[in-house]
C-alpha positions as a Python dict, from the first residue, in 0.01 Angstrom:
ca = {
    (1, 'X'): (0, 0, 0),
    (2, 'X'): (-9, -29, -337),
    (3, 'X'): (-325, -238, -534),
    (4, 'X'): (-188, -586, -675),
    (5, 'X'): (-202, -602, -1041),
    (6, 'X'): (-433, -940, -1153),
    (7, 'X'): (-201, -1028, -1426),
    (8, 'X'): (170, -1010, -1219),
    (9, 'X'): (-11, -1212, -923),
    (10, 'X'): (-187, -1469, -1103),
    (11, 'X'): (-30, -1721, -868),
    (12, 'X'): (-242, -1600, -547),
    (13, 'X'): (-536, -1553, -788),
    (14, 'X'): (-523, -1915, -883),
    (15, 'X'): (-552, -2032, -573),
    (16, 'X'): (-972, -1926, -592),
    (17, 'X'): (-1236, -2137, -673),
    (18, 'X'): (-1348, -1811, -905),
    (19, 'X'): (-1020, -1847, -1153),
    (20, 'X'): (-1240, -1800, -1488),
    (21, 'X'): (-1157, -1925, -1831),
    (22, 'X'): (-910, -1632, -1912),
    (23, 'X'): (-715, -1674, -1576),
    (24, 'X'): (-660, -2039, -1644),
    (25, 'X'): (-539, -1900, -1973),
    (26, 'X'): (-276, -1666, -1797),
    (27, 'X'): (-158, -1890, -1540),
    (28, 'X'): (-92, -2199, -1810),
    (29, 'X'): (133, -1977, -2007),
    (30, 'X'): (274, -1837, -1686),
    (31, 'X'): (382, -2176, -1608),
    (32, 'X'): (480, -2245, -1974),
    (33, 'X'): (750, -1967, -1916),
    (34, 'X'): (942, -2068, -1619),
    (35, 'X'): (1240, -2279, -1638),
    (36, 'X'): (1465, -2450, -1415),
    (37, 'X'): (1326, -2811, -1223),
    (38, 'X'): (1226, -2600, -873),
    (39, 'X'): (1073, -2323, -1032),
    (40, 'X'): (845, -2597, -1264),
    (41, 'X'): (777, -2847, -971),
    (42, 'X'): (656, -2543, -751),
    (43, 'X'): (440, -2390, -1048),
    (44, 'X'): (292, -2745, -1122),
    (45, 'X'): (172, -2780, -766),
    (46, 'X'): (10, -2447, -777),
    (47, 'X'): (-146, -2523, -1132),
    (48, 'X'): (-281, -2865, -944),
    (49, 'X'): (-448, -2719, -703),
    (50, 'X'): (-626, -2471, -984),
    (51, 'X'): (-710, -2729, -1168),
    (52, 'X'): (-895, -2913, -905),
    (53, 'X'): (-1051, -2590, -780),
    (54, 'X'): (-1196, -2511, -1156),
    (55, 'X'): (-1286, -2832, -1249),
    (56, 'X'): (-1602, -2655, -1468),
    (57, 'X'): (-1318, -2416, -1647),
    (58, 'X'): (-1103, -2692, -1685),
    (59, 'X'): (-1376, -2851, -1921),
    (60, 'X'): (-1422, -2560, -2155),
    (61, 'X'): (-1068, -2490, -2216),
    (62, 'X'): (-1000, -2893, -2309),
    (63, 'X'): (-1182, -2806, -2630),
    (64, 'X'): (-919, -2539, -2751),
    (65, 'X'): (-630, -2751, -2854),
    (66, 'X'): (-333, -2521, -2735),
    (67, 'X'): (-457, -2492, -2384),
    (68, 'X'): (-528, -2870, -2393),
    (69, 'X'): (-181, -2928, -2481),
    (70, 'X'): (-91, -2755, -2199),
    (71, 'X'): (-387, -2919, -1964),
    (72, 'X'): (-179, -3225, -2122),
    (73, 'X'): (135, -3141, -2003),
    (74, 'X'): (65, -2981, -1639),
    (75, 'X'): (-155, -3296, -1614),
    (76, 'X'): (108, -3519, -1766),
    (77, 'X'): (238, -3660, -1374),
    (78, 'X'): (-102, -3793, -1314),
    (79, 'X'): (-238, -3879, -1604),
    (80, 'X'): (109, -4106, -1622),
    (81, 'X'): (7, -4240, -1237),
    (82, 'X'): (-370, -4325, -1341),
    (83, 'X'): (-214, -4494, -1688),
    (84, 'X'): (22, -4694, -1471),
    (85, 'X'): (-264, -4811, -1235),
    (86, 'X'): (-495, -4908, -1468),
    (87, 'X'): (-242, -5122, -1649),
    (88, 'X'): (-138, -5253, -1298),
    (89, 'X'): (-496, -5327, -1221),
    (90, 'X'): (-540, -5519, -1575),
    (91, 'X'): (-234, -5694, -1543),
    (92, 'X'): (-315, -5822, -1186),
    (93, 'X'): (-695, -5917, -1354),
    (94, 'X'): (-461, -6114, -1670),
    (95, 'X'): (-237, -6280, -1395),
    (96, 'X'): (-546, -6390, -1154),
    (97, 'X'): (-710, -6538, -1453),
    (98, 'X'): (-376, -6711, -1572),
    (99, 'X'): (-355, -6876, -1237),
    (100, 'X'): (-735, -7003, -1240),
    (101, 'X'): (-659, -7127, -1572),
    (102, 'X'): (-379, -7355, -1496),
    (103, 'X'): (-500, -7490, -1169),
    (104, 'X'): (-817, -7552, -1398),
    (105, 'X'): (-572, -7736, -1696),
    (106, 'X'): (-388, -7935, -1383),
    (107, 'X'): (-652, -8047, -1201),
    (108, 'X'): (-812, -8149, -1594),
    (109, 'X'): (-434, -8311, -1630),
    (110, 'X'): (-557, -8492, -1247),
    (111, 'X'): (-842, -8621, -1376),
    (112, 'X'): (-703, -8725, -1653),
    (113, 'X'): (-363, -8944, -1519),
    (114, 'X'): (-688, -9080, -1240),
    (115, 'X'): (-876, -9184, -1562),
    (116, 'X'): (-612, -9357, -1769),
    (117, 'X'): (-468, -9534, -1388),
    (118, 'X'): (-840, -9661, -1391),
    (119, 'X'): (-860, -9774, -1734),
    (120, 'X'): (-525, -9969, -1644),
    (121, 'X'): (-691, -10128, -1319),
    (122, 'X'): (-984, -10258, -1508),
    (123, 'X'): (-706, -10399, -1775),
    (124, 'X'): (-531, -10581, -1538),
    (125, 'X'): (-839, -10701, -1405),
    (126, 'X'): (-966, -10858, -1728),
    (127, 'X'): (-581, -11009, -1804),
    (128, 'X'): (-626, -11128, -1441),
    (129, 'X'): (-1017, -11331, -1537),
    (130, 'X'): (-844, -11430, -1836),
    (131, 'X'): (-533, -11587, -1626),
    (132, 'X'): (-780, -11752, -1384),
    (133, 'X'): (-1012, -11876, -1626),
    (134, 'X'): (-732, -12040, -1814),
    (135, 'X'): (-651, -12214, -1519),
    (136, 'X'): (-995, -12328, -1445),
    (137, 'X'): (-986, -12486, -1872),
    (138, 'X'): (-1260, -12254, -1965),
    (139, 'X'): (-1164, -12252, -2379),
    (140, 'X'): (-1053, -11960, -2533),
    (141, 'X'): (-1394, -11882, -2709),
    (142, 'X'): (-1531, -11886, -2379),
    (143, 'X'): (-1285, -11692, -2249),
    (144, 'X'): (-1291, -11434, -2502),
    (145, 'X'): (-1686, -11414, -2513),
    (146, 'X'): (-1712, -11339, -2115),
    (147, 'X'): (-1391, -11072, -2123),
    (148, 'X'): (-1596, -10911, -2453),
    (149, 'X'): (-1243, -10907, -2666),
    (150, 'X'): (-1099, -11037, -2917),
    (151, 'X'): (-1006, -11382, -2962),
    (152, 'X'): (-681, -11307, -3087),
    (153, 'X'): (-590, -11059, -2835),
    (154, 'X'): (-709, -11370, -2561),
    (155, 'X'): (-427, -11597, -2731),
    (156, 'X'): (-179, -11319, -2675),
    (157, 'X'): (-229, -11234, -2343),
    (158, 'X'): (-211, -11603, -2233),
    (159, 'X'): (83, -11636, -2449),
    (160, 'X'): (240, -11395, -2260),
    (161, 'X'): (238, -11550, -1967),
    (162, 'X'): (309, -11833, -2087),
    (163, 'X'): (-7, -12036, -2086),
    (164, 'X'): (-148, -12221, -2405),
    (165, 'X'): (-519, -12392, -2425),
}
């Protein structure tokens, strides 16, 4: 049986853990050179598995632009997938914290609508003293001195209901 040349089986070379910087090299532009979808797919699964398996030669050819083009482009699928999941993962983070955020501003808005319903209570309270103290010919001095308002705004809520002193 004939020897198999290194450079026309690069393919089963590849497949080794011992590739070296100049094999990488070789099998890049061997993969650069093929055309048609099947032939591509099949030589991009092949230069996966290299580049996982030479990890360390994978690192000194980044530095040489051309062959980091190339990295670029055999890498392209995943580096697309790991884009996509980190953008995923930060939108999920964004979407989370949108959430807390308005269950924070409603339950503010809560607090808020239970805050202006009490102020209201206490009002109708105070029109209510003012109504019964009326009736019970306290004047409207007196009135206005134990409700702590105005004497003006006194006359108008008893005015309102129809009540003079």
């Amino acid at each position: 049986m004939k020897e198999l040349e290194e450079r026309e089986h690069i393919w089963l070379e590849s497949l080794s853990k011992k590739l070296g910087k100049e094999g990488l090299k070789r099998l890049i532009r061997k993969a650069e050179g093929l055309e048609g979808v099947h032939s591509r797919s099949l030589a991009d699964d092949v230069l996966q598995l290299a580049v996982n398996a030479n990890k360390d030669v994978v690192e000194i050819l980044k530095g040489e632009d051309s062959m980091c083009r190339a990295l670029m482009e055999i890498m392209k699928p995943e580096i697309e997938a790991e884009v996509e999941a980190r953008v995923k993962e930060k939108m999920d983070k964004i979407e989370e914290e949108r959430g807390k955020a308005e269950k924070e501003r409603a339950e503010a808005e809560q607090e808020r609508v239970k805050a202006q319903q009490e102020i209201i209570k206490i009002e109708q309270e105070r029109v209510q003293m003012i109504l019964d103290m009326a009736k019970e010919s306290f004047s409207l001095t007196m009135i206005a001195k134990l409700v702590r308002k105005p004497l003006d705004e006194v006359q108008k809520i008893l005015q309102s209901q129809g009540i003079s002193i």
